[in-house]
KEDOMI-403569 format. One record per residue: residue in three letters; x, y, z of N, C-alpha, C, O in turn. Coordinates in steps of 0.2 Angstrom, whole numbers, plus 2048, in hexadecimal, padded with zeros to 3 digits. Atoms other than C-alpha are relative to their C-alpha. Layout:
# residues N
ALAXYZXYZXYZXYZ
...
//
This chain:
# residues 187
UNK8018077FF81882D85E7F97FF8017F67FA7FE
UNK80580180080882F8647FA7FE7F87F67F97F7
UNK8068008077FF8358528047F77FB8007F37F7
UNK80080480380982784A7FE7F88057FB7F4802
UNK8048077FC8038188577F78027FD7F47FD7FB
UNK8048008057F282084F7FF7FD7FB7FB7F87F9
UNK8018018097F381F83E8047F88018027F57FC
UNK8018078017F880C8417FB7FD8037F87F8800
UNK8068057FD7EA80884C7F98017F97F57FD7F7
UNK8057FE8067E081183E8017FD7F97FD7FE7F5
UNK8018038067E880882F7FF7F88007FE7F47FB
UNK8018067FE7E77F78397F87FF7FF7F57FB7FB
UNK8077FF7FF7D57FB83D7FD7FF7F87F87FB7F6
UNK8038018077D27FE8298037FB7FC8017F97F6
UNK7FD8078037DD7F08247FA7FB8007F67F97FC
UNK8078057FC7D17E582E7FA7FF7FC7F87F97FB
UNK8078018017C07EB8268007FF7F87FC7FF7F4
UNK7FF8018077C77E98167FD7FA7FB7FB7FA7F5
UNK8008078047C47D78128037FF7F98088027F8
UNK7FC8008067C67D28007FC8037FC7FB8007F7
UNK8047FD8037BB7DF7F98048057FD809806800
UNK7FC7FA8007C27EF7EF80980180480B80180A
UNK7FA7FC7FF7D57F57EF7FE8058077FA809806
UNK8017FB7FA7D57FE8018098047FF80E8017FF
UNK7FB7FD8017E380D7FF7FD8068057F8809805
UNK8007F87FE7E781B80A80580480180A800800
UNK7FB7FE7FD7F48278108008058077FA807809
UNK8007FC7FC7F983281D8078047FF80D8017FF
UNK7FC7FC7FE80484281D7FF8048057F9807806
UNK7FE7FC7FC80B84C82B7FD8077FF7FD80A7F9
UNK8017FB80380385A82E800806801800807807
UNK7FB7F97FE80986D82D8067FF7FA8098047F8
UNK7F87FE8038178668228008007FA7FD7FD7F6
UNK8017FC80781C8718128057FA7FB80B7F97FD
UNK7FE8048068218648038028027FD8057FE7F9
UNK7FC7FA8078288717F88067FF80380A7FD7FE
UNK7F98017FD8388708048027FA7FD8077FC7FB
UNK7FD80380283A8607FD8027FF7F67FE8027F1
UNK7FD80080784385C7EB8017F87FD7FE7F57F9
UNK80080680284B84C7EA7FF7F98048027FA80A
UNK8008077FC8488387F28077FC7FB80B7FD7F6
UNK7F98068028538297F07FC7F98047F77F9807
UNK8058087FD84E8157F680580180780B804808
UNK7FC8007FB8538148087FF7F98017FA7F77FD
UNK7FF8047FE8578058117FE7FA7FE7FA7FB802
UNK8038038048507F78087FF7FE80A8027FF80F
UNK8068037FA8427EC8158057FB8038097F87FF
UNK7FB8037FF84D7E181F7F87FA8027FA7F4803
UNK8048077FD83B7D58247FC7FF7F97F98047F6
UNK8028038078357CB8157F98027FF7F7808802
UNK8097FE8018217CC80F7FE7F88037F87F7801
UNK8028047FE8207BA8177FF7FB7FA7FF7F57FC
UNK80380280781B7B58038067FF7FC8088047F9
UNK7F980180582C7AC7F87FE8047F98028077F6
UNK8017FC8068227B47E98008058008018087FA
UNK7FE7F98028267C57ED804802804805808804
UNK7FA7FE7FD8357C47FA8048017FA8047FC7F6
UNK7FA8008038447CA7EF7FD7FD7F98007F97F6
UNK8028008068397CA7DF8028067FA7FF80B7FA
UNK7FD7FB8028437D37D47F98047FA7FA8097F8
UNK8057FC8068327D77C77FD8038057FD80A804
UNK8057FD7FB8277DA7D680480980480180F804
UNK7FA7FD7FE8377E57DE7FF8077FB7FE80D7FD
UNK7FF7FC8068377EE7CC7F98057FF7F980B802
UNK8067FF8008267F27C87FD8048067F9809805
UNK8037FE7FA8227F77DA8058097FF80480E7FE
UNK7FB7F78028328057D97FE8047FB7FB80A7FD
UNK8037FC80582E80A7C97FA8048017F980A800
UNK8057FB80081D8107CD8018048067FF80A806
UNK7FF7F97F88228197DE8048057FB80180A7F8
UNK7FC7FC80282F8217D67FC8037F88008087F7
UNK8047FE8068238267C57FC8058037FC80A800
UNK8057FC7FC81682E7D380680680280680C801
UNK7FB7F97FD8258397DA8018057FC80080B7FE
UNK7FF7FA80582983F7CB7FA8037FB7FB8087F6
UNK8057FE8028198427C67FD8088057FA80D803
UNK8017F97FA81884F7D88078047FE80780A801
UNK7FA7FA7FE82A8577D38067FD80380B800803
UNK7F88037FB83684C7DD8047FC7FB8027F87F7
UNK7FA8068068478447D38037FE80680380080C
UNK7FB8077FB8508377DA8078047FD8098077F7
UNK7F87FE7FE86383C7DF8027FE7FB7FF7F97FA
UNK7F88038038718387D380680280580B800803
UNK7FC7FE7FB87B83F7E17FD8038067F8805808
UNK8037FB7F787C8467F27FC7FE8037F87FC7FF
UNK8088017F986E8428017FB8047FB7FB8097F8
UNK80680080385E8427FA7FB8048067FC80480C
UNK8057FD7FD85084C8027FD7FA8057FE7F980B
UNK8048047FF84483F8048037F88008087F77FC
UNK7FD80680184882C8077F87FC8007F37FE803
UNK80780380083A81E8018027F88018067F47FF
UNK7FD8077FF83980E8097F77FD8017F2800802
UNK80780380282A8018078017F98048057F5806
UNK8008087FC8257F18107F87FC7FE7F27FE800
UNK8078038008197E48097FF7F88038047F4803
UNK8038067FC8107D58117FB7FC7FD7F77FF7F9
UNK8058028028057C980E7FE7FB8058027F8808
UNK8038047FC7F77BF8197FC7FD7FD7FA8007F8
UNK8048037FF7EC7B48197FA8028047FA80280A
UNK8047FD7FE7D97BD81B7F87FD8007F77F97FB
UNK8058008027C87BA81D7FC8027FF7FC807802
UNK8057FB8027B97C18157FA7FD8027F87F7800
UNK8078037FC7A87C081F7FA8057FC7F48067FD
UNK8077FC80479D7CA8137FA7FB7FF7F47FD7FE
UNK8078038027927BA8107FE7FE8077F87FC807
UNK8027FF7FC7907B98237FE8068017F8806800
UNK8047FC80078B7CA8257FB8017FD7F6802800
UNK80680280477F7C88167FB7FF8047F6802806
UNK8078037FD7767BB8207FF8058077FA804809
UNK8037FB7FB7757C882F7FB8067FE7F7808802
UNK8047FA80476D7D582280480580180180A802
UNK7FD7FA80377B7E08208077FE7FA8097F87FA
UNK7FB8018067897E0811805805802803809806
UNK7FB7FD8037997E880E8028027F98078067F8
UNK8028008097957E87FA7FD8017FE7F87FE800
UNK8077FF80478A7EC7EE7FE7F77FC7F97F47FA
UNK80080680378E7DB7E77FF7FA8058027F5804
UNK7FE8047FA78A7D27F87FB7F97FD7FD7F37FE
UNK80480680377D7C87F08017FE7FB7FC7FB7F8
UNK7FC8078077867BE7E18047FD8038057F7802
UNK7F88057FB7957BB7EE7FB7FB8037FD7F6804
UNK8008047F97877B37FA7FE7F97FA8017F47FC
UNK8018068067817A77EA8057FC7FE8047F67FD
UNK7FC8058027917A17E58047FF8058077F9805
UNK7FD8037F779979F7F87FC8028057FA808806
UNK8047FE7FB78F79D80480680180880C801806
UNK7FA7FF7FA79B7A18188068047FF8068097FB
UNK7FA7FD7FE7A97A781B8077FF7FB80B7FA7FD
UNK7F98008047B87A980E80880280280A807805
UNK7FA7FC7FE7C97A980E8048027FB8028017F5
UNK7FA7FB8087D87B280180380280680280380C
UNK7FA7FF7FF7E77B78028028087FE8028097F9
UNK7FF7F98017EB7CC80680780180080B7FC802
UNK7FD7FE8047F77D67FF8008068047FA808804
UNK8017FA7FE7FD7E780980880280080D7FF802
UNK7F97FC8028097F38057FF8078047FA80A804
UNK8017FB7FC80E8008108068057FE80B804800
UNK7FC7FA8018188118098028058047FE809807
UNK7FE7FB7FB82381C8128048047FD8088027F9
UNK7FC7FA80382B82B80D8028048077FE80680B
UNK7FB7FD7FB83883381B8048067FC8088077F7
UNK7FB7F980183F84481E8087FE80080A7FC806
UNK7F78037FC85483E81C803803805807801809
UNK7FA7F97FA85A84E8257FD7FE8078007FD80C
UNK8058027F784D8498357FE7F88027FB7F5807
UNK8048087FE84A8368327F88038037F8804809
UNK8067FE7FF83783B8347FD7FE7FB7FE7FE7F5
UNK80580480582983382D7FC8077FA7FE80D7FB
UNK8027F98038218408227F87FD7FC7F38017FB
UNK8078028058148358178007F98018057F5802
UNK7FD80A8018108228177F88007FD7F38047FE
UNK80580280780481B8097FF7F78048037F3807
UNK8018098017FC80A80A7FA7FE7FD7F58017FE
UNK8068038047F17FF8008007F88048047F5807
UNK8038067FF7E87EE8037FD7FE7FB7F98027F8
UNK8048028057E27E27F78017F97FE8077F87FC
UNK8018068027DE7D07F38087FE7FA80A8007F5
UNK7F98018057EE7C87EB7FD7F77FB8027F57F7
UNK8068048027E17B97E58028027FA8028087F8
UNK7FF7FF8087E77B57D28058047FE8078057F8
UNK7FA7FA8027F47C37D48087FE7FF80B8017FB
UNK7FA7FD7FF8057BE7D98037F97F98097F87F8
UNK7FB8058058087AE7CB7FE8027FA7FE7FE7F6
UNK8017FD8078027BA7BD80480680080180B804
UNK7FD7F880180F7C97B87FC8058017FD80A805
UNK8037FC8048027D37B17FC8028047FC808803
UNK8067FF7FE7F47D37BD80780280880580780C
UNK7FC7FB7FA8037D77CC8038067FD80480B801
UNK8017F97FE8087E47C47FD8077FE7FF80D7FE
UNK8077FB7FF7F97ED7C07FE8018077FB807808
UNK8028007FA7F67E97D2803805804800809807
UNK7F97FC7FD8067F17D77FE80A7FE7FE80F802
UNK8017F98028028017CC7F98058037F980B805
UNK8047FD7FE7F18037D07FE8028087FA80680A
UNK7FF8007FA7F58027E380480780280380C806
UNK7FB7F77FD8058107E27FA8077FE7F780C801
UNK8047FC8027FA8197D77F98038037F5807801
UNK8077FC7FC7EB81D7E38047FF80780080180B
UNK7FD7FC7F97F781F7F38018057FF800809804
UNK7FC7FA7FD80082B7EE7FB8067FC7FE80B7FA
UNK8027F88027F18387E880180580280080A7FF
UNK8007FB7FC7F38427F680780180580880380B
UNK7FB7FF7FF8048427F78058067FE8098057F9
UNK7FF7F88028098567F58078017FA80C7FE7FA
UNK7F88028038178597E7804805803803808809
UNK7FC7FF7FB82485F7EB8048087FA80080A7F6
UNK8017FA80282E86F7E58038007F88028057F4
//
């Protein structure tokens, strides 16, 4: 309980310095635990608390597109999804979206940036901005232990994203796709 009260205060922490700069992606796995033990996952429980956002509550493209890529990366480590029986692994997902601000042209005027690009942002916006994030947080559980085993998340501006197909689910892909690099395969 402890190491996991961590790793929230640490992914809250790097949420936070995120602003609307670069895709922020990280994960964490358990550590000690042998991955080859497992074989196959399956969807657990769908999210019982919405993302706050009607554009991707019960959005069957968004829904789609986000599966598909979790499940592309699995099987890319080794892992099949069940056609029967108890699954190894169970994967369940929750994404949210807020309301952020981005203070890089206030920092600017202090003399320090967050960007290589701090001086074109301060010319076309001078203060303090605001946009719309986008955070997904992945979890993969042992079934036989209910035990967390791996949890993936990305953050990234959803500005111009969620009323264009194309541009969410490049969003979507490019998000699973740098979670799970360091997600061990399996056997």
């Amino acid at each position: 309980m402890r190491q996991l009260h961590r790793l929230l205060v640490a992914v809250g922490v790097t949420v936070g310095l995120a602003g609307c700069s670069t895709m922020l992606v990280g994960s964490h796995i358990e550590r000690g635990l042998d991955f080859t033990r497992y074989r196959t996952f399956d969807w657990g429980p769908p999210d019982s608390l919405p993302t706050g956002d009607p554009r991707l509550d019960r959005d069957p493209f968004f829904i789609d597109h986000l599966q598909g890529a979790i499940e592309k990366q699995m099987a890319a480590r080794g892992y099949a999804r069940v056609e029967s029986g108890p699954p190894d692994l169970l994967i369940h997902y929750h994404a949210s979206t807020q309301r952020r601000l981005d203070v890089n042209d206030v920092d600017h005027d202090r003399g320090y940036c967050q960007t290589n690009d701090c001086s074109t942002a301060i010319s076309q916006n001078a203060g303090i901005s605001e946009y719309e994030a986008g955070t997904l947080i992945v979890d993969i559980i042992d079934a036989r232990t209910s035990q967390l085993v791996w949890r993936g998340w990305a953050q990234d501006s959803l500005d111009g994203v969620l009323g264009n197909r194309d541009r969410l689910a490049g969003t979507v892909q490019k998000g699973i796709d740098a979670m799970f690099v360091r997600l061990p395969a399996g056997r």
